[in-house]
Each structure stands twice: as structure tokens, then as C-alpha cells.
Residue frames as a rotation matrix with the C-alpha (Angstrom) as fourth column:
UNK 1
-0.318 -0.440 0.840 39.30
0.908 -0.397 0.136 -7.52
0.274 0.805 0.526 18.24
UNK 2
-0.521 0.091 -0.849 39.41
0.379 -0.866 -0.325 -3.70
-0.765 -0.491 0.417 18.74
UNK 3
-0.149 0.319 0.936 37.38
0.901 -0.347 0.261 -1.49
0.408 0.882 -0.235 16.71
UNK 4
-0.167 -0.202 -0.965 37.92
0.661 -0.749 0.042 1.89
-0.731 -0.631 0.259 16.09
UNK 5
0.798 0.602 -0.034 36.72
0.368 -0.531 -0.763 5.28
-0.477 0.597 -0.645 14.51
UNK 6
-0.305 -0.713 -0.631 39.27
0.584 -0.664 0.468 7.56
-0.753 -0.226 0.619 12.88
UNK 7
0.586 0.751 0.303 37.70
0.808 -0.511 -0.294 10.55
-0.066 0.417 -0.906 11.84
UNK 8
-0.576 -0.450 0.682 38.76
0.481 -0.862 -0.163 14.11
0.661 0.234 0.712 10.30
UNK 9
-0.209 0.589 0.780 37.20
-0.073 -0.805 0.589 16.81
0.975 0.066 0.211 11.77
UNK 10
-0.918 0.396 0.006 35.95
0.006 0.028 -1.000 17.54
-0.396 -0.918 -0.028 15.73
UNK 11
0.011 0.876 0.481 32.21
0.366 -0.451 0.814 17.21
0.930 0.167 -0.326 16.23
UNK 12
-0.630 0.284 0.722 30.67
-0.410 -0.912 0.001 19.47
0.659 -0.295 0.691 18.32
UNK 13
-0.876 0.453 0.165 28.65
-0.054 0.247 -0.967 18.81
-0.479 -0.856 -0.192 21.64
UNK 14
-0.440 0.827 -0.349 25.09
-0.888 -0.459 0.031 18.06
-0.135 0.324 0.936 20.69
UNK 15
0.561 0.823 0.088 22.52
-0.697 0.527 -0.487 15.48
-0.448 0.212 0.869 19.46
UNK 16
0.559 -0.252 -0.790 25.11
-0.536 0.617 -0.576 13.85
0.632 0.746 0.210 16.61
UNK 17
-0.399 -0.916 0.044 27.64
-0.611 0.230 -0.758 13.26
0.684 -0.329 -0.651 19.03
UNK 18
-0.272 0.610 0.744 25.21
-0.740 0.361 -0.567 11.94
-0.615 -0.705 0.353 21.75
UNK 19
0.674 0.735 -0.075 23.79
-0.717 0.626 -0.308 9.55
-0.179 0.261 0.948 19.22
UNK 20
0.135 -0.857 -0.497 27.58
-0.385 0.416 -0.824 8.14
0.913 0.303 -0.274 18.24
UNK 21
-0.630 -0.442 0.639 28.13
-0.771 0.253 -0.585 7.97
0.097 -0.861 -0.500 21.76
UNK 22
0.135 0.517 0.845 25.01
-0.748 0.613 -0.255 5.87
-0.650 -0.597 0.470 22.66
UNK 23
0.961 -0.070 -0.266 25.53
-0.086 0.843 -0.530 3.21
0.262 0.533 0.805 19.71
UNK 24
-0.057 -0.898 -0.435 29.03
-0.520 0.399 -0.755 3.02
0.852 0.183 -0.490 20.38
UNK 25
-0.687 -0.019 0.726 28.47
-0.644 0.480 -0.596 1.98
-0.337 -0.877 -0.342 24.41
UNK 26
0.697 0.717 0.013 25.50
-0.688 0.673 -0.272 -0.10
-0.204 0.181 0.962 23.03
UNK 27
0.689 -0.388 -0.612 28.05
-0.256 0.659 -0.707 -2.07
0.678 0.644 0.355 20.61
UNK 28
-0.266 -0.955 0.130 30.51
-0.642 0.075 -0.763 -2.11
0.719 -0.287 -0.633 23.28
UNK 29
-0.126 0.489 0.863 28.18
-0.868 0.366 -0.334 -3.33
-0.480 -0.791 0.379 25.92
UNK 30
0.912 0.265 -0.313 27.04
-0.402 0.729 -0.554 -6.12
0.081 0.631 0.772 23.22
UNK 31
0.585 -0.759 -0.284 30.26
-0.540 -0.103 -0.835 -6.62
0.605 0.642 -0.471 21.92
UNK 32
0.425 -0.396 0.814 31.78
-0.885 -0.369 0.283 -8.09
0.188 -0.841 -0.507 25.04
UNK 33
0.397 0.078 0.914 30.76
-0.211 0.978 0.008 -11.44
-0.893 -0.196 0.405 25.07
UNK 34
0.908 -0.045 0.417 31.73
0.407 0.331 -0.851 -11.70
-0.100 0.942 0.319 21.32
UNK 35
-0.096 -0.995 -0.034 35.56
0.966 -0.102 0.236 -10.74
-0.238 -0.010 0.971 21.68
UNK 36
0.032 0.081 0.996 34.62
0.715 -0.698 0.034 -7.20
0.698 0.712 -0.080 19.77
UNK 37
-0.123 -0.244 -0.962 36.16
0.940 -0.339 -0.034 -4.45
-0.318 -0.909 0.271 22.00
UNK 38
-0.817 -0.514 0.260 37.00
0.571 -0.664 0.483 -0.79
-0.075 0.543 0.836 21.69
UNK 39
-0.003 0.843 0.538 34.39
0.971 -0.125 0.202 1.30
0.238 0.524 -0.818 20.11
UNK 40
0.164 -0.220 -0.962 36.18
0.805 -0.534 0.259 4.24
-0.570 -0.816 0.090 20.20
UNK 41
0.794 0.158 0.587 36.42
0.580 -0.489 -0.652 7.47
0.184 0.858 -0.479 18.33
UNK 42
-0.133 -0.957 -0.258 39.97
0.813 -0.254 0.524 8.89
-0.567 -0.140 0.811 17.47
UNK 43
0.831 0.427 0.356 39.55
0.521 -0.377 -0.765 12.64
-0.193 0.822 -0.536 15.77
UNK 44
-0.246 -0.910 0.333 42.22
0.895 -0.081 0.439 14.07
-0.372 0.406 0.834 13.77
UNK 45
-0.062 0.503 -0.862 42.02
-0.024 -0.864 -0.503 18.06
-0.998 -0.010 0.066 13.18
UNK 46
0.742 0.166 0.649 41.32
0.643 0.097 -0.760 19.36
-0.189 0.981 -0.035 9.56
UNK 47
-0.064 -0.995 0.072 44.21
0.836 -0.014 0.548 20.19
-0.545 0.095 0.833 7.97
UNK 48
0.618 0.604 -0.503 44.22
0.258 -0.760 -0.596 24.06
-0.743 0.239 -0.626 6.76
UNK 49
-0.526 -0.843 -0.113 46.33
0.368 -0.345 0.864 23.88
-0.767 0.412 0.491 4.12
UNK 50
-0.472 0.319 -0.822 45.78
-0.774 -0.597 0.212 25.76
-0.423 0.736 0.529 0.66
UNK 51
-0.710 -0.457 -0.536 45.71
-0.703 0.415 0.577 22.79
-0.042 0.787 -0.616 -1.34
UNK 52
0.542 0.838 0.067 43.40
-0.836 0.528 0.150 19.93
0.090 -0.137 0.986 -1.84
UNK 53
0.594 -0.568 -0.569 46.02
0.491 0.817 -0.303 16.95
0.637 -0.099 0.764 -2.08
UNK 54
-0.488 -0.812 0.320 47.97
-0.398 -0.120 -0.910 19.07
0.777 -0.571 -0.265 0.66
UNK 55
0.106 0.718 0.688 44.95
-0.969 -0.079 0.233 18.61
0.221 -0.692 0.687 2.93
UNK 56
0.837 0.541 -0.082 44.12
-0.515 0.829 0.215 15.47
0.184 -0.138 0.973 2.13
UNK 57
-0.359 -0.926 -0.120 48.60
-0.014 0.134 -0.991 14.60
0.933 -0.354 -0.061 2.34
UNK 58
-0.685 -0.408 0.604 48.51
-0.552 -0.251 -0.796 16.11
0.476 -0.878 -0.053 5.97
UNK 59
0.116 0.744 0.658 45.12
-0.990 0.032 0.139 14.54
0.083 -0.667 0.740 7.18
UNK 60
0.722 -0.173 -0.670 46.34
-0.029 0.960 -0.279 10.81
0.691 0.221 0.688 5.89
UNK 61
-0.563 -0.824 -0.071 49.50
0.005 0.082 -0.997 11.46
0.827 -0.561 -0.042 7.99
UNK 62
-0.648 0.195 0.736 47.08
-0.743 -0.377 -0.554 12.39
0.169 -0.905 0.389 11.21
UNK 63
0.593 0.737 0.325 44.36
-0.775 0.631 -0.018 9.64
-0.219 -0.241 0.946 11.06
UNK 64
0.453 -0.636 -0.625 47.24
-0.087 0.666 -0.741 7.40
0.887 0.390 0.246 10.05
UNK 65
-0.638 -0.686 0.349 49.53
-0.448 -0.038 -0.893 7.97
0.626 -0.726 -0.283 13.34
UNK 66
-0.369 0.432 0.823 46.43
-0.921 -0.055 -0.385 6.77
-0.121 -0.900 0.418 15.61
UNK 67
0.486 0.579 -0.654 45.91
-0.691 0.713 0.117 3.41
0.534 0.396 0.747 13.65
UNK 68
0.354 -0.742 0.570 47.03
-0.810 0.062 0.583 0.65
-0.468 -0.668 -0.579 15.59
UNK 69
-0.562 -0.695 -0.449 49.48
-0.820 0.397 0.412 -1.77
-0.108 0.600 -0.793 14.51
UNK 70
-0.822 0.200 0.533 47.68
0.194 0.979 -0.068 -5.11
-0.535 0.047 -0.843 12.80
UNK 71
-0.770 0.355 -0.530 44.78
-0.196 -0.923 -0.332 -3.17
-0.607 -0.152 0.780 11.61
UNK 72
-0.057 0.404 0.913 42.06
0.950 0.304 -0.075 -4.18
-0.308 0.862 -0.401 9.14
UNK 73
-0.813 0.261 -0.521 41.79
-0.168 -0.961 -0.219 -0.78
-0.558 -0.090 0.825 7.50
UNK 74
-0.175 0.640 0.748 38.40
0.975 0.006 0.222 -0.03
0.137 0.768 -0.625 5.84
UNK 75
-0.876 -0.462 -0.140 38.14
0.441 -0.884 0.155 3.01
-0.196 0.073 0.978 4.28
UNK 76
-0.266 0.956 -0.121 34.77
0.749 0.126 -0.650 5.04
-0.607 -0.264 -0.750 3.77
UNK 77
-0.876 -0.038 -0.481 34.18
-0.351 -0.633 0.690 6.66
-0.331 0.773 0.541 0.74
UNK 78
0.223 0.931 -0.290 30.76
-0.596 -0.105 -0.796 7.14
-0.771 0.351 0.531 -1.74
UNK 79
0.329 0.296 -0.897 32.56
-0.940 0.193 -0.282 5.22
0.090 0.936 0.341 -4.22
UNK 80
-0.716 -0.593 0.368 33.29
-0.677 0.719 -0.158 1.77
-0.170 -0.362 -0.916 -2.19
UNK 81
-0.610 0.310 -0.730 31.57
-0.068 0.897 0.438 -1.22
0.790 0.316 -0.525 -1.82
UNK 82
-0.620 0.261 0.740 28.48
-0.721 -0.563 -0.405 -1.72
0.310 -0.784 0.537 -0.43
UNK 83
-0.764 -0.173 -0.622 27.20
-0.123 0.985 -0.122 -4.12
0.634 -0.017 -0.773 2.04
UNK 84
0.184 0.903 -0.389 24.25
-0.022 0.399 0.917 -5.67
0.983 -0.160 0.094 3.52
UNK 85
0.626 0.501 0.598 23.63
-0.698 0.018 0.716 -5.79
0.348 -0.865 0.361 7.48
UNK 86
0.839 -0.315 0.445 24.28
0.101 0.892 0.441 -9.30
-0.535 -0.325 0.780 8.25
UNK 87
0.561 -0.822 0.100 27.48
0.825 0.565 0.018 -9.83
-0.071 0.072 0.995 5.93
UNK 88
0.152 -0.540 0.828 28.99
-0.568 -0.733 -0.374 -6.39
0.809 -0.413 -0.419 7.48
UNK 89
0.435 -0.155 0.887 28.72
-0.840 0.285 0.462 -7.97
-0.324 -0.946 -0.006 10.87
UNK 90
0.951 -0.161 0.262 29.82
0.124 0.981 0.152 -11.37
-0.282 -0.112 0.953 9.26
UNK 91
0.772 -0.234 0.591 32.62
0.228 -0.766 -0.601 -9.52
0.594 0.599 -0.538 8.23
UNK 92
0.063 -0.505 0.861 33.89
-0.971 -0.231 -0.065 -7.86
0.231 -0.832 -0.505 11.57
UNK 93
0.525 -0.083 0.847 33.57
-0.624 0.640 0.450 -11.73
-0.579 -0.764 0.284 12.55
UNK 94
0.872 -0.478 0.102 35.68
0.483 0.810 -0.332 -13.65
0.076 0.339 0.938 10.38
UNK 95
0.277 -0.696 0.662 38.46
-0.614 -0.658 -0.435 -10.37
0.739 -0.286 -0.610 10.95
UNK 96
0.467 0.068 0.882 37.85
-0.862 -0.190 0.471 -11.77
0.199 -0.980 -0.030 14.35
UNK 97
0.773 -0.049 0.633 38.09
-0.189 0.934 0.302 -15.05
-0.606 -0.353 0.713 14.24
UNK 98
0.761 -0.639 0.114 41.15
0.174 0.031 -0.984 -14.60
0.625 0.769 0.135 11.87
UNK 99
0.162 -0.637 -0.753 43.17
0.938 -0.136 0.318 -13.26
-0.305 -0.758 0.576 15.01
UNK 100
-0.316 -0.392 0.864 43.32
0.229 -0.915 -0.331 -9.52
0.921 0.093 0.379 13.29
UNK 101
-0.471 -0.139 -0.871 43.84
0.881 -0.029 -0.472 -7.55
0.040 -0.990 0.136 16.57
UNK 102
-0.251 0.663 -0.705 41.79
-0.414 -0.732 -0.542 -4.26
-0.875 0.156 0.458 15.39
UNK 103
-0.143 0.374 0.916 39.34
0.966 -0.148 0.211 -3.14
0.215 0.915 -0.341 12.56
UNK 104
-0.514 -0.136 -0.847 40.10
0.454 -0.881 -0.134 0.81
-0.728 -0.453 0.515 11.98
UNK 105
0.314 0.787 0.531 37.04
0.885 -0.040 -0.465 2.55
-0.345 0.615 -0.709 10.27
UNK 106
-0.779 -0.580 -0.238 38.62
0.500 -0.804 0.324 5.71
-0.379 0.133 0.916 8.52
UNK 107
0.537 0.809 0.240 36.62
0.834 -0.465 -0.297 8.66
-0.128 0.359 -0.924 7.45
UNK 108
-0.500 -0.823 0.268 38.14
0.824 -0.548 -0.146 11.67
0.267 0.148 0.952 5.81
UNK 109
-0.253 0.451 -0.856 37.37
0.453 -0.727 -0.516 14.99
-0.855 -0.518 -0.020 5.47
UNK 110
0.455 0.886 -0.083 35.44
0.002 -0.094 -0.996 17.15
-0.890 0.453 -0.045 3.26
UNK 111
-0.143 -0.348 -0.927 38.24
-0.986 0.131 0.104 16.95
0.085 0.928 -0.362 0.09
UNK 112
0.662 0.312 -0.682 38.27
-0.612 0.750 -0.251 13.03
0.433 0.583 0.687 1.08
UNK 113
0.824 -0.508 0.250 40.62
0.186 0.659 0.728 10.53
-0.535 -0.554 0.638 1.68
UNK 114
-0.039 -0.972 -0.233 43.95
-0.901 -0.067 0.429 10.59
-0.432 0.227 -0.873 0.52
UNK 115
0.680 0.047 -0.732 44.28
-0.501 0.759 -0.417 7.71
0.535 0.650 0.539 -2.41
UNK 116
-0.102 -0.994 0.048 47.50
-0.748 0.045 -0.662 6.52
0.655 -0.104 -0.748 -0.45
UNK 117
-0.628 0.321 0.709 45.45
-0.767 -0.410 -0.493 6.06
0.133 -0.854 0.504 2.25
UNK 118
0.420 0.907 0.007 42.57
-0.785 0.367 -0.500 4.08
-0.456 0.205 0.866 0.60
UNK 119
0.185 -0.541 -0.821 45.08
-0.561 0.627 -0.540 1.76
0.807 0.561 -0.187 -1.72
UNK 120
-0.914 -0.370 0.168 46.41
-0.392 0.697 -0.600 0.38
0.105 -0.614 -0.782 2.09
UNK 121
-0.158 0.969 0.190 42.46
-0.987 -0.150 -0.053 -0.37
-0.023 -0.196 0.980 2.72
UNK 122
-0.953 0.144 0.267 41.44
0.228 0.920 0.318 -4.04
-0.200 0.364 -0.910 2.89
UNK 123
-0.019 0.853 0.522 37.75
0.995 0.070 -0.078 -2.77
-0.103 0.518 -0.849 2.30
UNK 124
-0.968 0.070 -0.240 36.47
-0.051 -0.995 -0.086 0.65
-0.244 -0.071 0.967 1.21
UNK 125
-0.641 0.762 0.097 33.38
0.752 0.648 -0.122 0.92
-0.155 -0.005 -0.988 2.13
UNK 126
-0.779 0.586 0.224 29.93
-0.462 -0.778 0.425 3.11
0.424 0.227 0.877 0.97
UNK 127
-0.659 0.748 -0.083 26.63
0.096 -0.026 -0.995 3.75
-0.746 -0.663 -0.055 2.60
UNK 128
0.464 0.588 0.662 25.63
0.754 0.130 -0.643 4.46
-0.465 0.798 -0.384 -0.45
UNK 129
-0.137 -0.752 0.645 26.61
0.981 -0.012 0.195 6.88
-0.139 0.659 0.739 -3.56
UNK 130
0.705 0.362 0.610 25.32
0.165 -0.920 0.355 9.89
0.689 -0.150 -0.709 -2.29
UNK 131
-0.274 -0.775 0.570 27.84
0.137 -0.618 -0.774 12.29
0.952 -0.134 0.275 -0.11
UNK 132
0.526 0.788 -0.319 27.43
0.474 0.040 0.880 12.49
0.706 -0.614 -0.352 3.34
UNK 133
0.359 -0.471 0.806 28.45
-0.748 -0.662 -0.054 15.14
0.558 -0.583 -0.590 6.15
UNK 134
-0.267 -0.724 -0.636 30.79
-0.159 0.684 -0.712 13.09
0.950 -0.089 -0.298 8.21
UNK 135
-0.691 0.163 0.704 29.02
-0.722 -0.114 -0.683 13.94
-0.032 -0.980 0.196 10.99
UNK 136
0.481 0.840 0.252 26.33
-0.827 0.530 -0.186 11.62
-0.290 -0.119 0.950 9.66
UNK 137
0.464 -0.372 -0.804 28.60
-0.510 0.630 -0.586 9.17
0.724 0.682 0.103 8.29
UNK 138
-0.761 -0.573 0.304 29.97
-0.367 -0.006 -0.930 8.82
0.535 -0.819 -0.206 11.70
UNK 139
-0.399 0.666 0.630 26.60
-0.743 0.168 -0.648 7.95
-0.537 -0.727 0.428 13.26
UNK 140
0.423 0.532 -0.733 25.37
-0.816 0.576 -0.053 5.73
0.394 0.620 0.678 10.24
UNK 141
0.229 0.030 -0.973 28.46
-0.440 0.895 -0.076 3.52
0.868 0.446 0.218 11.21
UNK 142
-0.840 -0.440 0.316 28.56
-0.467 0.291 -0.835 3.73
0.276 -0.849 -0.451 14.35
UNK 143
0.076 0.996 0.051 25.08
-0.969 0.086 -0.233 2.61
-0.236 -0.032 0.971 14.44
UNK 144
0.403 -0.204 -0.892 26.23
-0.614 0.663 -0.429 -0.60
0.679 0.720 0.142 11.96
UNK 145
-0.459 -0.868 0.191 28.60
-0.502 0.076 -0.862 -1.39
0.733 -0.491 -0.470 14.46
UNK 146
-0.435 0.665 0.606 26.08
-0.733 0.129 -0.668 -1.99
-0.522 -0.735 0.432 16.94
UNK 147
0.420 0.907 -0.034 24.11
-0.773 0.337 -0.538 -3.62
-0.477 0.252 0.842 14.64
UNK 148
0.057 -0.597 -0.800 26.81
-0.628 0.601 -0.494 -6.23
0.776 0.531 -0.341 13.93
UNK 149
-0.946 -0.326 0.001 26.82
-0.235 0.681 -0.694 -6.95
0.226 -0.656 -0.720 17.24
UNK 150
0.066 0.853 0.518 23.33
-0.698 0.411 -0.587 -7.72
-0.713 -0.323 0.622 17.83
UNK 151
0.794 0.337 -0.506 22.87
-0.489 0.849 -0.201 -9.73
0.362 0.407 0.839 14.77
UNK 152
-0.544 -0.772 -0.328 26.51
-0.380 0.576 -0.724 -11.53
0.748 -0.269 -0.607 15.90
UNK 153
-0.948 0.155 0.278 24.76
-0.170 0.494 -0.853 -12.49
-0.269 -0.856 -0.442 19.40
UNK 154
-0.697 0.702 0.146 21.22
0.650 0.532 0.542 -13.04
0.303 0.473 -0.827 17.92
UNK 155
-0.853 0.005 -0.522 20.05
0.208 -0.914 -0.348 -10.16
-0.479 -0.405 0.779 19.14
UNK 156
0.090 0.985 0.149 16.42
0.792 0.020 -0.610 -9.10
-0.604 0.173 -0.778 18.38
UNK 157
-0.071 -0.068 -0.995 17.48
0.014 -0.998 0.067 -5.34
-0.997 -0.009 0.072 17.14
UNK 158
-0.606 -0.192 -0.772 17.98
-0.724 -0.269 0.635 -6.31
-0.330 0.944 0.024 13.41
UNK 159
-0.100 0.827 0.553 15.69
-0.321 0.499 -0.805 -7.65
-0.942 -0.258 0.216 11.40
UNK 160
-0.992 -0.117 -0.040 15.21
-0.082 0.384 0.920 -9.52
-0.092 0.916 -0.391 7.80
């Protein structure tokens, strides 16, 4: 199964990006032996319209176009559902073992997701109910990610 980011917004060269990067090649490197592919970030610009529901219209249309067909979508919002370590990673593995051919992790931008958007969701998921700068929200799950695959291969990295 692929897995992929799709994110509003460009980050910027630096530390955040460098840390996405290294958990994502971690999870990929993991990830191999356990069918779990990908780990890739797709970014979609922010949309400059006036509006808040124009924004959040035009940015659904742009992180939409890069989803690929079969998708699990799980959306990321403060007011989803939130989940433990282990039955995140059990999670990405029953997707798997279901034959879904991706799992695309959306993240909007700073108005949100588009409700349209979130309604197609099979999960919508929260780090918790506090707001977070997508740049961190972007490392938190790319981090997760990783840490699905370790606890998937027994991996020492996560602990209970």
C-alpha cells in the first residue's frame, strides 16, 4: 500500500522539513518488508482567494487532483478522532491487508479543510484538540508513520 502526504502550503528549507524528510525515509526504509510504500509528500499552493470557503473550495480541488485513485482518505483536523500508537499502525495494516492500494493523509491550510473534502474521509483524524501549524502537523505524522512501521515489524522504537 502507498502512503502519502497531501499538504496545503510549501515548507521552507530548514530543520521542519529535514525532520519530515528523515521519518519519512525511516518509514520507507522500514516499511518495505511490510508491503507499506510511498512516503511521499505532495504540496498544493495556498489558495489566495478573498474568501474563506473560496480558499478552502480551491485548495480541496488542488490536494484533491494529486490523490490517487483507490485511496483511504484520512483527513486531519483538531476536531477528529483520536488514536493510540499501536491501533494507528494497526490501522494502516488492516487498509493493507484489505488490498486498498494507497492511504492519502490530507492536511489543509490555515482556514482548514473544505467539509466536502472531509465528508469523502474514511477517518478524520486529531493529534489532539489544540491547533497546530501544519508545519508541525506534518512532522507529528510523519513521525506516526514511522512509528507504525516499527511497531508493525516489532521494532524496538515504540514503546508501551
Amino acid at each position: 500500500m502507498r502512503i502519502s502526504i497531501h499538504a496545503i502550503g510549501r515548507m521552507k528549507q530548514g530543520p521542519e522539513r529535514e525532520l519530515v524528510a528523515r521519518y519519512l525515509g525511516r518509514a520507507q526504509a522500514t516499511g518495505k518488508q511490510l508491503a507499506l510504500t510511498g512516503f511521499e509528500v505532495a504540496e498544493a499552493p495556498e489558495s489566495r482567494a478573498g474568501s474563506s470557503a473560496v480558499r478552502k473550495t480551491e485548495e480541496a480541488r488542488a490536494l484533491a487532483a494529486g490523490i490517487p485513485d483507490g485511496s483511504v482518505l484520512v483527513a486531519l483536523d483538531e476536531g477528529g478522532k483520536s488514536l493510540g500508537s499501536a491501533p494507528f499502525a494497526a490501522l494502516l495494516a488492516r487498509w493493507r491487508d484489505d488490498g486498498r492500494p494507497a492511504a492519502s493523509f490530507l492536511i489543509g491550510g490555515a482556514d482548514g479543510l473544505d467539509a466536502g473534502l472531509s465528508r469523502q474521509a474514511e477517518l478524520i483524524l486529531s493529534f489532539s484538540p489544540l491547533t497546530w501549524p501544519h508545519q508541525l502537523v506534518r512532522i507529528m505524522l510523519a513521525e506516526q508513520l514511522y512509528r507504525a512501521t516499527t511497531i508493525l515489524s516489532s521494532h524496538p522504537y515504540h514503546r508501551e
